[in-house]
C-alpha positions in Angstrom: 0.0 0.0 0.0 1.4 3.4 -0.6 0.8 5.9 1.4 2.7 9.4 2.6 3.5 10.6 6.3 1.9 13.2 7.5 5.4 14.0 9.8 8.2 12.1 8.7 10.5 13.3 10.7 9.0 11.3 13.5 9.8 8.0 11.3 13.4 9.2 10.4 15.8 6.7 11.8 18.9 7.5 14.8 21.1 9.4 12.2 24.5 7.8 13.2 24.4 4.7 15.2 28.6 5.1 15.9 28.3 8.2 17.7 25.2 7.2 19.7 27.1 4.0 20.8 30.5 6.2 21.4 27.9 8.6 23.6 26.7 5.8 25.9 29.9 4.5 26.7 29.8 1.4 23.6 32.5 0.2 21.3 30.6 1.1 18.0 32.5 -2.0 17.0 31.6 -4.4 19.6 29.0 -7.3 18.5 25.7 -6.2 20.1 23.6 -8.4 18.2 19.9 -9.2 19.2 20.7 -11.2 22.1 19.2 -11.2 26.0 23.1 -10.3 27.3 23.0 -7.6 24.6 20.3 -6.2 25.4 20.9 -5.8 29.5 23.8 -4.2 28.5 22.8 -1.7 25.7 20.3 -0.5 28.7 22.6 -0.8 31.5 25.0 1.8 29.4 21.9 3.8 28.7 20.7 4.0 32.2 24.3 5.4 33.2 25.0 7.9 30.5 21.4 9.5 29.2 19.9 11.2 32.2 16.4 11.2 32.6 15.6 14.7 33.2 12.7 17.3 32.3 14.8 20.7 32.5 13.5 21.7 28.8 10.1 21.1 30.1 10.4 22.9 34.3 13.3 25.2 33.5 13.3 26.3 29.5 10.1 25.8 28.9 10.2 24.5 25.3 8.1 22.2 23.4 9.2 18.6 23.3 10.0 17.3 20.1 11.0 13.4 20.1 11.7 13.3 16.4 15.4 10.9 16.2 17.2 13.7 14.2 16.4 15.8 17.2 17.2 13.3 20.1 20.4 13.2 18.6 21.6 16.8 18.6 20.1 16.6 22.3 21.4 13.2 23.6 24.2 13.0 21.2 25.6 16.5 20.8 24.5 18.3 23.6 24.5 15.6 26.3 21.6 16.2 27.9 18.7 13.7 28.2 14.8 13.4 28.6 11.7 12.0 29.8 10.2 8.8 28.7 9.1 10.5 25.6 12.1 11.4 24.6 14.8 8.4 26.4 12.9 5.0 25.1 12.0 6.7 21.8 15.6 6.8 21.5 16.1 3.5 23.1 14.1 2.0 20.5 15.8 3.7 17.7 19.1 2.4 19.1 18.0 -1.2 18.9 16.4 -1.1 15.7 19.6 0.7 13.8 21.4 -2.7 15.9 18.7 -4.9 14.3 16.1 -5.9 17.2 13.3 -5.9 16.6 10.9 -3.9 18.9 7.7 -1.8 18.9 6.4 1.0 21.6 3.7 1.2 24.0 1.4 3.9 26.1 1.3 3.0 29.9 -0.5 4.7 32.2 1.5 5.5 35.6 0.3 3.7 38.2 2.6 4.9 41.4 1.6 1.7 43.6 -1.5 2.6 43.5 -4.7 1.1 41.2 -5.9 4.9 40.6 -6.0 5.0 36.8 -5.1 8.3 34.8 -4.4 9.5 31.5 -2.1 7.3 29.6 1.4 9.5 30.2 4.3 7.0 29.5 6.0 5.6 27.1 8.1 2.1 26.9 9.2 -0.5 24.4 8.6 -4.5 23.9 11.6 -6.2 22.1 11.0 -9.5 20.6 14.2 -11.7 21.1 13.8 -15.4 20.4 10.4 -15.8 20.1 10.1 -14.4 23.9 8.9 -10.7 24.3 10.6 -8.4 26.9 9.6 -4.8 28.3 12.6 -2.9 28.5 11.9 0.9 30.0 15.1 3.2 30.3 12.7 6.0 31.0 10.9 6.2 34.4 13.2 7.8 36.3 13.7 5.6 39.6 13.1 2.4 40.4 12.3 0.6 37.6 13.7 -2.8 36.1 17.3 -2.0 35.4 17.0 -4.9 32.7 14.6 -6.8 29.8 11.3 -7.6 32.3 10.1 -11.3 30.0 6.6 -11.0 29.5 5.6 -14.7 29.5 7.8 -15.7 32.8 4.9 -16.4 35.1 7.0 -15.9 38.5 8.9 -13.2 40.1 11.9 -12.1 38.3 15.1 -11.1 39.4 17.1 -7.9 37.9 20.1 -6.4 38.8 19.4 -6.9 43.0 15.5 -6.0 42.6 12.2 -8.1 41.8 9.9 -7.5 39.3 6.8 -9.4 37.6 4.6 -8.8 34.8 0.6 -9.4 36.0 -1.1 -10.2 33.4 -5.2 -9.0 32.9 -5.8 -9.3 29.2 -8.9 -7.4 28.1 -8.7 -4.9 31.3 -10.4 -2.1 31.1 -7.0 0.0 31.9 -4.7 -2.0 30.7 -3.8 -5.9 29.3 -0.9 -6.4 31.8 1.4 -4.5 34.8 4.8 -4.2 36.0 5.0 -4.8 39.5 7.9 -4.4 41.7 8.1 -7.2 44.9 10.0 -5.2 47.8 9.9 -5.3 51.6 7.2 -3.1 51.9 5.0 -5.6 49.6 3.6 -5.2 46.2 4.2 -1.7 44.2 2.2 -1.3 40.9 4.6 0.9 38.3 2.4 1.2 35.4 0.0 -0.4 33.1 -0.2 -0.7 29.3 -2.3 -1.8 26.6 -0.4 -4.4 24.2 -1.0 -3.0 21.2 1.9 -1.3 19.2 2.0 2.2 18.6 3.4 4.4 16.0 5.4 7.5 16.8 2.0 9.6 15.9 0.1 8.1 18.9 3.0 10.0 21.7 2.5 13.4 19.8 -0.8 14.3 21.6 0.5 12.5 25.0 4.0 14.1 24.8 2.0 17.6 24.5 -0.4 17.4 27.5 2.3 16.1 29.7 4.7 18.8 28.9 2.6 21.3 28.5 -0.5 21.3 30.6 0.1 23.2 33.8 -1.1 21.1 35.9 1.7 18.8 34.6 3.8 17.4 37.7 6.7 17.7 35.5 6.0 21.2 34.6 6.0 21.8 38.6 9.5 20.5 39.8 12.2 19.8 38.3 14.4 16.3 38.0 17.4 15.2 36.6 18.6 12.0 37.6 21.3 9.6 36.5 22.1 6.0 37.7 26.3 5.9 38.3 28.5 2.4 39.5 27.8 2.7 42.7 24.2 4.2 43.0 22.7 7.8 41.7 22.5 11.4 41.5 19.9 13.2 41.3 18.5 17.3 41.0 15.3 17.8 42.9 14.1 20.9 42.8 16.5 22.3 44.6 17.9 19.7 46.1 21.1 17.3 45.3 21.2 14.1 46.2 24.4 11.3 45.5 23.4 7.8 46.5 27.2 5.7 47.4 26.5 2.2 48.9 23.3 2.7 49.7 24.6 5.8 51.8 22.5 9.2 51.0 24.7 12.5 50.5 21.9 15.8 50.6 22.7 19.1 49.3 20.8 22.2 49.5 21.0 23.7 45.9 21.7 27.8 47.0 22.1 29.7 43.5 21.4 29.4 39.8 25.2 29.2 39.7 25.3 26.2 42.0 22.9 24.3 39.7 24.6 25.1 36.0 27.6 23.5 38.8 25.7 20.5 39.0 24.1 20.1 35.6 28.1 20.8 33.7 30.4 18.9 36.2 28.0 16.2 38.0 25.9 15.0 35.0 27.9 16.4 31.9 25.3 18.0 30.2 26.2 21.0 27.3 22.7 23.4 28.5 21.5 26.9 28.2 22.7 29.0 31.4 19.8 31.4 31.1 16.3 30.4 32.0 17.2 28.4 35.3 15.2 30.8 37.4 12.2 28.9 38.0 13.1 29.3 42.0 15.9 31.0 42.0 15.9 35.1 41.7 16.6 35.8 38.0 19.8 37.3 36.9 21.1 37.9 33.4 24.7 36.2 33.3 25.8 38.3 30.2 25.5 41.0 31.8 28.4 40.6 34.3 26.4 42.0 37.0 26.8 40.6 41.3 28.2 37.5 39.3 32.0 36.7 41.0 34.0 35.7 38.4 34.6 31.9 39.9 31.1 31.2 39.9 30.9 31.4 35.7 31.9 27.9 34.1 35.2 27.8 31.8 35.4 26.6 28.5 35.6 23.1 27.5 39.3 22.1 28.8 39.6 25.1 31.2 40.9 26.7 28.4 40.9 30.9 27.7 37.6 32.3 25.4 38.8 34.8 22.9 38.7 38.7 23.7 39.1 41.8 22.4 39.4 45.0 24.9 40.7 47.6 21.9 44.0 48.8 24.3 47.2 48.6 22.6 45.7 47.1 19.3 48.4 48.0 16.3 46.1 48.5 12.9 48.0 47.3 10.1 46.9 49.3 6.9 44.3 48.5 5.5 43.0 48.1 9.5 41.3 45.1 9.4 37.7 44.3 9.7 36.5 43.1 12.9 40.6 42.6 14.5 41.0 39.3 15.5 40.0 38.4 19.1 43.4 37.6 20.4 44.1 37.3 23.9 46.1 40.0 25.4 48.5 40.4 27.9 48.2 41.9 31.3 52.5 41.9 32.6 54.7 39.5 31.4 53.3 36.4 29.6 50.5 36.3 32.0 47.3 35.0 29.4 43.8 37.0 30.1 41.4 34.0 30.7 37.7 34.3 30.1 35.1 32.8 31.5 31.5 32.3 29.3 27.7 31.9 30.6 26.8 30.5 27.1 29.0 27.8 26.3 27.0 26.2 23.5 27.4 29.2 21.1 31.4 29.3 21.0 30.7 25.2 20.3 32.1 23.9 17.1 30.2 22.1 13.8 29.5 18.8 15.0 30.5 16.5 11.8 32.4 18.7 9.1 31.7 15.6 6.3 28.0 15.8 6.9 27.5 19.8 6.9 29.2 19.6 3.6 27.0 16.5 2.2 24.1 18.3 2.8 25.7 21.8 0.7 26.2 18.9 -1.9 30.1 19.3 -1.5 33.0 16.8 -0.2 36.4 17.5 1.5 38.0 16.9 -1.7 36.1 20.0 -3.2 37.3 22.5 -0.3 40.4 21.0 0.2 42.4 24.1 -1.5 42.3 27.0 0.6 41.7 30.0 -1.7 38.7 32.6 -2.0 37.5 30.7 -5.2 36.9 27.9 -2.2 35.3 30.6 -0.3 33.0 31.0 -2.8 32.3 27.9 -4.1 31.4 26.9 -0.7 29.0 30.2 -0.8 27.6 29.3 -3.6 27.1 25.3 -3.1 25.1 26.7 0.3 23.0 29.4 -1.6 21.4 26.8 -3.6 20.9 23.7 -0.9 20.4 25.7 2.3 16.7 28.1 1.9 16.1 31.1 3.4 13.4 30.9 5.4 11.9 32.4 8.4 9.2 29.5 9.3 9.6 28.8 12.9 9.1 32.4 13.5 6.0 33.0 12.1 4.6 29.8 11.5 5.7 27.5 14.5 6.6 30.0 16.9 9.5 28.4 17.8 12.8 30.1 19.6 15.1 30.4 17.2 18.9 28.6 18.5 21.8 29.4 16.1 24.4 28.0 18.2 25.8 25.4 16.0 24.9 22.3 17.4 21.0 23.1 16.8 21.8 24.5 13.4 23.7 20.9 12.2 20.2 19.1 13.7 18.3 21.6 12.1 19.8 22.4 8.7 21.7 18.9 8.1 19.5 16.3 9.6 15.8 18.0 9.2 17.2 19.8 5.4 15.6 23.1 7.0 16.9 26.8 7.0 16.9 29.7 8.4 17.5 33.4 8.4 20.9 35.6 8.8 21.7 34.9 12.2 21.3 31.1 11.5 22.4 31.0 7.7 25.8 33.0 8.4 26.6 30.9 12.0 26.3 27.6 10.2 28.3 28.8 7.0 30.9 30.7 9.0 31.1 27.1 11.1 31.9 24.9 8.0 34.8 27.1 7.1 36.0 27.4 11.1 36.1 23.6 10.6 38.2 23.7 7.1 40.7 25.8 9.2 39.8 29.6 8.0 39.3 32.5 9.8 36.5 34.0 10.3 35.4 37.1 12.1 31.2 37.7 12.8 30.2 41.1 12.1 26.8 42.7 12.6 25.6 44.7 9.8 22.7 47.0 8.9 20.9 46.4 6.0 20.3 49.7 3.8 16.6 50.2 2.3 15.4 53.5 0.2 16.9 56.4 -1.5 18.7 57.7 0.5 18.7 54.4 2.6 16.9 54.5 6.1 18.3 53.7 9.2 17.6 51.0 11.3 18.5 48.7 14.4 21.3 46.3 13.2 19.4 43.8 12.0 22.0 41.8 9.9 24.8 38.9 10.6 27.3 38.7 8.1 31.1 37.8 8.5 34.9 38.4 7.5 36.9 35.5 6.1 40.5 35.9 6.4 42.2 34.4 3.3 46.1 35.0 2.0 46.2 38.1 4.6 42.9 39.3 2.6 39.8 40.2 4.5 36.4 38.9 2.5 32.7 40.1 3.2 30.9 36.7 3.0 26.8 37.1 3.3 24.7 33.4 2.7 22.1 34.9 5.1 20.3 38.4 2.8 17.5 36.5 1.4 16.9 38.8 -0.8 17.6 39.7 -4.0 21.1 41.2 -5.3 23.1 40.8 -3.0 26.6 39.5 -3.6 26.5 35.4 -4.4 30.7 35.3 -3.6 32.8 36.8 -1.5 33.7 40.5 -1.7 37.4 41.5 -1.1 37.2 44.5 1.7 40.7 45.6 1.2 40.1 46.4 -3.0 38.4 49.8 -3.2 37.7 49.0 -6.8 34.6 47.9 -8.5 34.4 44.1 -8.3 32.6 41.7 -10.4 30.7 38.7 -8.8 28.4 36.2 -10.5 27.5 38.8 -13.3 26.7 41.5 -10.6 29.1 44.1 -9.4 29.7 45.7 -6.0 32.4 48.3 -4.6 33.6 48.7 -0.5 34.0 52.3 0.7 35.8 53.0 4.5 34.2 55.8 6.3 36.0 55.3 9.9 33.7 57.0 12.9 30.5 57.4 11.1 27.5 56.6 13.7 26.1 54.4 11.7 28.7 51.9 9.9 32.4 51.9 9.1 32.3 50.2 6.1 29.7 50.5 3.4 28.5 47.5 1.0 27.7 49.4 -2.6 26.0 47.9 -5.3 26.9 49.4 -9.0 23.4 49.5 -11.4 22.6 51.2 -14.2 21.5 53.7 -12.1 24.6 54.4 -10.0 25.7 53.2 -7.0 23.0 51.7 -4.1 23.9 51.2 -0.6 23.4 48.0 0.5 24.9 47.0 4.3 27.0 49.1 6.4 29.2 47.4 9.5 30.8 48.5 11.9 34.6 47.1 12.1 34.9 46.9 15.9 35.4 43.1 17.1 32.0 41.1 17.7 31.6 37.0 19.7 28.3 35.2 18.8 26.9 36.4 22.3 26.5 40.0 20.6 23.7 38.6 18.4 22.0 36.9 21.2 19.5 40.1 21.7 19.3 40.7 18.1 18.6 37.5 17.2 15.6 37.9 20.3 14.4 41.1 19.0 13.9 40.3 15.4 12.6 36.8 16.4 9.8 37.4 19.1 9.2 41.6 18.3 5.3 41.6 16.6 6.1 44.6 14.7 9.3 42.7 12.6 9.4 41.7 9.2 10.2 38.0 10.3 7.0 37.9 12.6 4.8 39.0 9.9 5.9 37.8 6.6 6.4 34.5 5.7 9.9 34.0 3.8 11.5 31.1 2.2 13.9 31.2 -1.1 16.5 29.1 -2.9 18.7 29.8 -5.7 18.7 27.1 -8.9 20.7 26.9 -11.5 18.1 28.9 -13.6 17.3 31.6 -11.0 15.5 31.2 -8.2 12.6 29.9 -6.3 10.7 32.1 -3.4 8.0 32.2 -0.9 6.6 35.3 -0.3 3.3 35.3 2.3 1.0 33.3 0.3 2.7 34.0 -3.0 5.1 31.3 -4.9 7.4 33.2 -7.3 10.3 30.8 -9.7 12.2 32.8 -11.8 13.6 30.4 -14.7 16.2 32.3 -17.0 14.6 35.6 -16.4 11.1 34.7 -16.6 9.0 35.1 -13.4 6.1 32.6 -12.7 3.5 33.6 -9.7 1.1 31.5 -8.5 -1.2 32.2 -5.5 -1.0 29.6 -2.9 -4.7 29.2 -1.3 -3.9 26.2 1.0 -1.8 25.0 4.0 -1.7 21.6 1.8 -0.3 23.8 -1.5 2.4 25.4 1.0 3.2 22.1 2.4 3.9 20.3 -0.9 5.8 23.5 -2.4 8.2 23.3 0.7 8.8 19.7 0.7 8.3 18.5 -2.9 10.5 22.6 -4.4 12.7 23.3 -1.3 13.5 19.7 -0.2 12.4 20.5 3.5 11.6 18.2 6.4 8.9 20.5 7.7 5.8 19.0 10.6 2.5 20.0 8.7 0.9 20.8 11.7 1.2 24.8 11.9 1.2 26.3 8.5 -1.7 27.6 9.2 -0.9 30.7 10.4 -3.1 32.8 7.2 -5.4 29.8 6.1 -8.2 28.4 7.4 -7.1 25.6 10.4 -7.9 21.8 8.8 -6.5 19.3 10.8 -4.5 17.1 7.9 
């Protein structure tokens, strides 16, 4: 039967089943082949290197997504974990990239007591020799630690605790229940239907029990994480480490103390800001009543990049953007810098696959030249769209560090606007070994141009002592498809259009001036300022231009692609492709018509659900 997913993502499988095994402590080489042994170990590992926690759900408050190409820039990139959702979806993708074979199922949380709720779990059944086995890596405490056998009639030993599987087939809540045998007596954990579900079924659960208020897990937050010789574990604002059976408490006293945790205890990469949920809120960037040894260091203690402007000699042409070096402060003594947002100064996560998905190889970048430079430009202007949809149709918050942008852009084939477009292209060369320098820029509209907020990302590559403006992220038309060499004051040529720099040091409004050269004379086109920038300067632009009602991202839908005959664009509910200088329009009247333009034209992995923002709602 042929038929088409409504959200494929959801069906996409664990994109690379070496680094998953690497990430919970497994030889990638090792023969874990469908097998009982296999098995307790593959959840063993699991269990002590994923930690179940909800912090995107109590502390961040974001909306789950359990897609596997998400999971893994989370699990696998990031280091973080999840909730049952999220930990035995990835579970199951695990064994099935290993070749088990397995299916998922809803259970509704019992909590030792027969008071039947909403179904809010979820958990897997893997099918080893003809004998069924529920394996859960995602309740948080006490659970089986190993496969539970479905058909083994007595109680069942696993690793030091005792478990069963009560059987009630045709019960009204459920067709059988894990119970756990203890001192105390009998405790009921949860019960589940035995019928297989499909990634679809968790969507609606996975909303209502991350979202609802009266969510417990949107009420305190947990992290815990079973280690060799018992746990730790975040609650609220406690910490407790579980040695021997001995019990370690800690009150948890600041924000600071609980990024402390989070980094050093569990290993996690996460967002400093946003843990305030019971602490008093303070903004880390700032610098403000935040002592210096209470901000993490960089990965391997070692100094971030800075810039103070003392003592800086300008070679001529000054530079763009100077290099961030670290100066001195007496004799040899290195500055050292200490950063609140870690995850932006992060590098590309897998250089080969960024590349892949720009349709380019090592091989084709291996010369390091501006022709590279551009060809790399130019490879990513025709593979990577434009586009502003998870502003203004999914609402989503927009994450250009460069781990998101690799789940986002690589494994999803998505997007994304300036602050996004220029992070990720600026990342693939940082990987091939150039340099490269973020500016922010202000995009020039009108004759003579208006002025606005810096709205703009753009970058310097440094290349054979040359400084190059490089610009993947304009979106629009006519802006320059290669890169532009700052230090030629002539008229350059580029992809049939040409362009001229002019320096203009101390103006209030730029340094340096992008021109284009028409017909009609010269037209500004982006003016920067050449004073040094990090990636944590475009945090609050990113914010404004994202989330502000009254900008052009929150109110226009945007989405366009070069070809190799011109271009193809989304404008609001108008579809534009421009083949050899002819321009097509066509209206587009339906969520459905939007839908198959981005997926079927722009090659996207996009959820249905919310394209919906100008049409009529129809549930697909």
């Amino acid at each position: 039967m042929e038929y088409r997913l409504l959200n494929p993502e959801y069906f996409a499988p664990i994109p690379d089943i070496s680094r998953v095994l690497t990430r919970i402590g497994l030889d990638p080489d090792e023969d874990l082949s469908p097998s009982v042994a296999h098995l307790s170990k593959i959840m063993l590992a699991h269990m002590m290197t994923v930690p179940y926690e909800n912090l995107d759900i109590s502390d961040y408050h974001r909306q789950i997504d359990f897609s596997p190409p998400h999971l893994f820039e989370k699990f696998v990139v990031n280091r973080r974990g999840g909730y049952c959702y999220e930990i035995n979806g990835f579970f199951m993708g695990i064994l099935q990239a290993l070749g088990y074979t397995c299916y998922a199922l809803s259970g509704r949380l019992l909590f030792g007591k027969p008071v039947a709720g909403p179904m809010s779990h979820r958990t897997t059944i893997v099918t080893i020799g003809g004998a069924e086995y529920l394996c859960d890596v995602g309740y948080g405490a006490g659970c089986a630690e190993g496969p539970v056998r479905l058909d083994e009639p007595g109680v069942q030993t696993i690793m030091g605790s005792r478990f069963s599987i009560r059987h009630h087939d045709g019960g009204e809540f459920g067709d059988m229940t894990l119970v756990k045998h203890t001192k105390r007596g009998e405790e009921e954990f949860y019960t589940v239907y035995k019928q297989p579900h499909t990634p679809l079924e968790f969507i609606a659960q996975n909303y209502h029990t991350s979202m609802n208020p009266a969510s417990p897990f949107r009420a305190k937050r947990v992290v815990r994480l079973r280690t060799e010789t018992g746990s730790i574990v975040v609650d609220n604002t406690t910490f407790r480490r579980k040695v021997n059976g001995e019990v370690y408490e800690e009150t948890i006293p600041s924000y600071a103390r609980l990024y402390e945790i989070l980094t050093g205890e569990f290993g996690m990469v996460v967002p400093r800001l946003s843990f305030s949920a019971d602490f008093p809120r303070v903004w880390f960037f700032t610098g403000a009543s935040v002592p210096a040894e209470d901000l993490p260091l960089p990965a391997g203690d070692a100094p971030v990049p800075a810039h103070d402007g003392q003592n800086a000699e300008a070679p001529s042409p000054a530079p763009l953007s100077p290099a961030r070096g670290n100066q001195t402060e007496g004799a040899g003594e290195r500055r050292r810098y200490r950063m609140t947002v870690p995850e932006y100064f992060l590098p590309l996560p897998d250089l080969d696959a960024a590349l892949a998905r720009i349709g380019l190889t090592r091989e084709d970048t291996a010369d390091r030249s501006a022709a590279t430079v551009g060809t790399i430009m130019w490879a990513m202007l025709r593979t990577v769209p434009f586009e502003n949809l998870d502003i203004y149709d999914y609402k989503r918050r927009v994450d250009f560090c460069l781990p998101h942008l690799f789940e986002k852009i690589v494994l999803n084939r998505r997007g994304g606007y300036c602050y996004e477009l220029n992070s990720f292209f600026t990342g693939i060369l940082e990987a091939l070994g150039y340099e490269c320098r973020p500016l922010g820029g202000r995009l020039l509209f009108g004759s003579p141009p208006w002025i606005m907020a810096q709205s703009h990302r753009t970058a310097i590559v440094i290349v054979d002592g040359k400084q190059y403006l490089c610009d993947v992220g304009f979106g629009g038309d006519g802006n320059a498809e290669g890169p532009v060499c700052v230090d030629d004051a002539g008229i350059q040529e580029i992809r049939g259009r040409r362009f001229q720099v002019e320096r203009h040091p101390g103006e209030p409004f730029g340094d340096v001036t992008l021109y284009r050269i028409t017909g009609e004379g010269k037209e500004p086109f982006i003016t920067v300022y050449a004073r040094p920038h990090t990636v944590m300067e475009f945090i609050a632009q990113n914010y404004y231009l994202s989330n502000n009602p009254s900008s052009r991202f929150t109110t226009n839908r945007m989405a366009r692609l070069f070809t190799e005959t011109g271009s193809i664009a989304i404008d609001n509910k108008i579809y534009r492709r421009r083949i050899n200088g002819e321009v097509f329009e066509e209206e587009i009247t339906s969520a459905e018509r939007l839908y198959r333009i981005l997926t079927d034209d722009f090659k996207m992995v996009v959820p249905k659900m919310g394209l919906s923002a100008d049409f009529p709602r129809v549930w697909f």
